[in-house]
N, C-alpha and C positions, 0 to 999 in steps of 0.2 A: 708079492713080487717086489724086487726093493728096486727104486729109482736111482739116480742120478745122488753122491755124495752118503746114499745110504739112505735118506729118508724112507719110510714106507708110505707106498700109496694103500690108500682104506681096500681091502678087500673086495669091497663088493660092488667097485667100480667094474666095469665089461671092461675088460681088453683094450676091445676098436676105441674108446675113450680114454683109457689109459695113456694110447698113442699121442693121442689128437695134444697139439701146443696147447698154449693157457690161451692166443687169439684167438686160436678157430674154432675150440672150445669153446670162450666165451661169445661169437658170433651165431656158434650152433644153438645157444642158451637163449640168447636173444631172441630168435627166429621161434624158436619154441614158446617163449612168452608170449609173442605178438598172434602165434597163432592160437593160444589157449586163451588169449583175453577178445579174438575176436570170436570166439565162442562156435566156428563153423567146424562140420565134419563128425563122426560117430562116434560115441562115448567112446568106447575101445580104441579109437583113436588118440583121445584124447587122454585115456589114463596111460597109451603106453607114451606117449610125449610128455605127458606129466612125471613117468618114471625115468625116461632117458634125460630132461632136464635136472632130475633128481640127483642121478650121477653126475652129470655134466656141471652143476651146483660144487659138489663134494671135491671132482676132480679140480675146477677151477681154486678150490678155498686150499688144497693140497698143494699145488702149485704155488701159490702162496706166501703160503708158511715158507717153503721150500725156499722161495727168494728170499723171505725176510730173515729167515736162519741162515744164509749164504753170506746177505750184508751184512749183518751183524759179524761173521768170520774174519769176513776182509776190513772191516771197522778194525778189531784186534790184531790183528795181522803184525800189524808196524808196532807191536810191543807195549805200546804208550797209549795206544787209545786206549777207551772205556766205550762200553756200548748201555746204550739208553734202549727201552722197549720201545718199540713204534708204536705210535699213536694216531692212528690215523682220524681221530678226532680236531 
């Protein structure tokens, strides 16, 4: 399914996450963390929170790119710029 300017999101994100912003996405990711490092609740639980963070992982790191190929756009935009890779180091 293609997004927003063309990019492709990965495949083998679900849909319902497909949807979801990069905040609430990354909020949902959180929530999932704190609940797998506080170790409560049934395995089965916990690998499928372990697989919907998986996605929610992917979707957020997709999102992304997606901005930082956006800015780099409008960086060149006005003709004259030059665009540097982000570094987020």
């Amino acid at each position: 399914m293609a997004e927003r300017d063309g990019a492709e999101a990965p495949a083998d994100i679900p849909e319902d996450v497909r949807k979801l912003s990069f905040e609430d996405a990354l909020t949902e990711l959180e929530a999932i963390v704190q609940r797998l490092e506080q170790g409560r609740g049934a395995l089965d639980e916990a690998i499928d929170a372990y697989e919907r963070g998986s996605a929610l992982r992917r979707h957020c790191e997709a999102k992304l790119r997606d901005a930082r190929e956006r800015v780099e756009r409008i960086a060149m935009a006005g003709g004259q710029a030059e665009t540097q890779p982000f570094d987020v180091d």
